[in-house]
N, C-alpha and C positions, 0 to 999 in steps of 0.2 A: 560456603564456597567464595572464594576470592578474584572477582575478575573485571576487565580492564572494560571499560564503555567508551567508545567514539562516536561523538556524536550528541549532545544534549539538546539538540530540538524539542517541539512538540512532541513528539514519538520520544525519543532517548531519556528525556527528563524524568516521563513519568515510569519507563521502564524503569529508568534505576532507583523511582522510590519503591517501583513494585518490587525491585531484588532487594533492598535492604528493607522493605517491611518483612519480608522471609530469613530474614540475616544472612542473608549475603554479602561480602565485603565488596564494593566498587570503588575501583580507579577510575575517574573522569577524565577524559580530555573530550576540548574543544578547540577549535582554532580560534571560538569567540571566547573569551578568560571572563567575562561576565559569567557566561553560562556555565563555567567552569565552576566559579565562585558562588551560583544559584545552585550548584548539584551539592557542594560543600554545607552551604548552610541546611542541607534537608540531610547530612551524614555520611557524604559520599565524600575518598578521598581525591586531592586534586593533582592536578600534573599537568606541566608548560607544554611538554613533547612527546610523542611517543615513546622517544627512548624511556624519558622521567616515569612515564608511567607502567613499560614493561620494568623498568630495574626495580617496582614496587609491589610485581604480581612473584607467588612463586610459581616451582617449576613441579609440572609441564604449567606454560601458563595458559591461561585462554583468554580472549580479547573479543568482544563483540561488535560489530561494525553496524552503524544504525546513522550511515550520512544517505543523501543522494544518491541514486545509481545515476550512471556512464563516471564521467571521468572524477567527481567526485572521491566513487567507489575504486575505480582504477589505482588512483593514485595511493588510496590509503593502503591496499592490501598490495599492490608494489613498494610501498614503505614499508608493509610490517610483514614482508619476504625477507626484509634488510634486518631488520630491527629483533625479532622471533628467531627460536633456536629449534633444533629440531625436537619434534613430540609435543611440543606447543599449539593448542590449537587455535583456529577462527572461524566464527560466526558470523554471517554475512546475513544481519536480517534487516535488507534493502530490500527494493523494487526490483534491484539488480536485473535485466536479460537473461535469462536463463543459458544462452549460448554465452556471456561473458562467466557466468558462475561455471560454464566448464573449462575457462580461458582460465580463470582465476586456480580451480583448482589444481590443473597441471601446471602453474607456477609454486603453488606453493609445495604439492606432492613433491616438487624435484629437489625442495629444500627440508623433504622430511614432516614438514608444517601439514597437521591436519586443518582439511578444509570443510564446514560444512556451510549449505546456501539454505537458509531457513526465512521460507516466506511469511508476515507476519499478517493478521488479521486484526480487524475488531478497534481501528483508530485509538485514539490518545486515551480516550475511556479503557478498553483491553488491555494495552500498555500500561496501566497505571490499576486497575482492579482485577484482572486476570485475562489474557488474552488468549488469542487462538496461532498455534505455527504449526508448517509444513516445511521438514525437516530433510534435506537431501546429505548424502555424505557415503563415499564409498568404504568408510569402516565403519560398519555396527557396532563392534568390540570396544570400537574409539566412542560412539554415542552415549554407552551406559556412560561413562565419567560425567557428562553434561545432562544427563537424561535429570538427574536430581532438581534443578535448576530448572528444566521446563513441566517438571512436575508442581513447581514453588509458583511460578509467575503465569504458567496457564490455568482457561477456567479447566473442571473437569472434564475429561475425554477431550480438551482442548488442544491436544498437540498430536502428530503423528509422525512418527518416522519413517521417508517414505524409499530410501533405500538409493539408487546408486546418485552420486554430484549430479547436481542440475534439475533433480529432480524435484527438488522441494521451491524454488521457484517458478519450474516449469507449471508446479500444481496451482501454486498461487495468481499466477498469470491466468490460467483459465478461470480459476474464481474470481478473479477482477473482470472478464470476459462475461460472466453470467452477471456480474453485478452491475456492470453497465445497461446487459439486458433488462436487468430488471428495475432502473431507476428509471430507464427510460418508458417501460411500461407503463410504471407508476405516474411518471410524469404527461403522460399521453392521454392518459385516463382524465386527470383534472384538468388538463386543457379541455377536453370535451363537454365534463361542467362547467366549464366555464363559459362555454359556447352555446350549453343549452338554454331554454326555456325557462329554467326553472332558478329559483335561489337558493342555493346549497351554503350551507355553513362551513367550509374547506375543514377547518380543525374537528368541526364535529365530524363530519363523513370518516375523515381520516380514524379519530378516534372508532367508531361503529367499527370499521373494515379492521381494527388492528383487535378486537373483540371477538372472538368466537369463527371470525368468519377464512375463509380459504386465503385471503391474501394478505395475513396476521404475518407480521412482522418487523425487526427491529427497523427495517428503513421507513416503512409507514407510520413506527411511533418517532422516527426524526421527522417525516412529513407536519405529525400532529405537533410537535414544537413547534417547526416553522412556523406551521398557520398561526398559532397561538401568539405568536411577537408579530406576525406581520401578513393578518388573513388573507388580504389577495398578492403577496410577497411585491408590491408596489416599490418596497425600497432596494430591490434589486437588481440588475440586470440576467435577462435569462443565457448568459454566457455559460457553458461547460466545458473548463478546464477540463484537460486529461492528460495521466502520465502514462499513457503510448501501453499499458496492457494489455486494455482491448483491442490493440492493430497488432499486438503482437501475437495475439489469440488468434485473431483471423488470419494473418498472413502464415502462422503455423498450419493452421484450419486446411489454408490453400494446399500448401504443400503437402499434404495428407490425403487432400479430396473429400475432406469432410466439410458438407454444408453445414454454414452457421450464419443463415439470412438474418437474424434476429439480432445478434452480436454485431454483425458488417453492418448494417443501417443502424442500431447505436454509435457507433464508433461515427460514420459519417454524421448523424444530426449533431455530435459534437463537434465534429468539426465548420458543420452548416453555423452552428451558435455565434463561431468568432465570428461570422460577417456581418456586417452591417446591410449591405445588400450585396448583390453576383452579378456578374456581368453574364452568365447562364441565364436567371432569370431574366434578365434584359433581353437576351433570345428569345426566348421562349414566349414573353411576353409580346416583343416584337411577331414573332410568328403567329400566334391566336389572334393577332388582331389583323394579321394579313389574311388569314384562311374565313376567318369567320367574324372580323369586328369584332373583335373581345373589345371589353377598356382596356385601354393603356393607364397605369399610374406615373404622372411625370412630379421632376423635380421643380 
């Protein structure tokens, strides 16, 4: 299969060594021409522009989008409404909003342009040895054509199609929502050793638990690397970047009426992370020492 990649980041790059380790043909663009030039030397073809790169795919063509979501994503698939002919399709395997991925689809629907929003999993590792997606698109008829292709670059039973637009991000979103969950478990737990009594070997523990026992899994064997380069993780800051999934889980959550306590308080300790201190805790703090003399910590 022959088809058009946007995008060569960390994610895109290694994607398109995994489609041409399967022989698949890819057209590269980037708007950075280094990375353009880094896809080249691994066997991908290259292209200045979009157009340069649809007038290289044939027809129907398909084009995979693997930039940013919001305006990043906006902008690309508003270009390649202009650029794509009808029967042509796009892949949209961003972060994308799920409520954009159905903004997106009824632009390109009206141009004929199949649309599918395919959530991706399983980081730059996946992307590059076999990943995991979650496949939205209101033609099934139009998926078998692409279906070869996430048969080639997913692990097995790694991919699902999950039936009407919007759909296959929306799925992805709640699994970044359970994943927050659960790094935040993870990470709550060793704060606790860390606080105990006792001296735990971080990498060794991690190691044990990711053996045999109930809470085995891929993020506790990233735990046990961690620990491994840097046991009490000292050369880091405990900051938790987030790209807005897990409040989009919960704000979904809301609007459903379905509690999700667990998800809502990962999402807020992420955002508790960027502060350095709160001017809440200064209440608070102020107030425990009015009712009851607590300490104050001052500056």
């Amino acid at each position: 299969m022959k088809l058009g990649l946007i995008g060569l980041g960390k994610m895109g790059i290694n994607l398109a060594q995994n489609m041409l380790r399967h022989q698949n043909e890819v057209v590269g663009f980037d708007l950075n021409q280094d990375l353009v030039k880094k896809a080249a030397s691994l066997g991908a073809s290259s292209s200045t522009s979009l157009e340069e790169m649809a007038h290289q795919l044939p027809s129907p063509k398909i084009v995979w989008v693997m930039v940013p979501a919001g305006k990043p994503t906006d902008n690309t698939i508003e270009e390649l409404s202009h650029v794509l002919n009808k029967d042509d399709i796009v892949i949209d395997g961003g972060n994308t909003f799920w409520k954009d991925s159905l903004r997106h689809n009824r632009l390109l629907t009206e141009k004929g342009i199949h649309y599918f929003d395919c959530g991706s999993s399983g980081g730059w590792r996946g992307a590059l040895n076999g990943g995991n997606f979650m496949i939205g698109g209101d033609e099934p008829e139009i998926f078998e054509t692409i279906r070869p292709l996430f048969e080639d670059i997913s692990q097995k039973d790694g991919y699902l199609y999950t039936g009407k637009a919007g759909s296959g991000h929306y799925l992805k979103m709640v699994h970044n929502g359970i994943e927050y969950g659960m790094m935040e478990a993870i990470g709550e737990g060793f704060e606790v050793l860390q606080a105990s009594d006792f001296e735990y070997d971080n990498e060794a523990v991690a190691k044990v638990w990711n053996n045999g026992s109930v809470v085995r899994s891929w993020l506790m064997e990233l735990a046990e690397d961690a620990f491994k380069k840097d046991p009490n993780l000292d050369k880091i800051k405990g900051r938790m970047y987030s790209n807005g999934e897990g409040q989009w889980t919960v704000e979904d959550a809301l609007d459903h009426g379905v509690p999700t306590p667990v998800i809502a308080a990962s999402v807020m300790t992420r955002y508790r992370s960027m502060q350095d201190d709160t001017f809440n805790g200064k209440v608070v703090s102020a107030l425990r020492n009015g009712f009851g003399g607590h300490a104050m910590d001052k500056n």
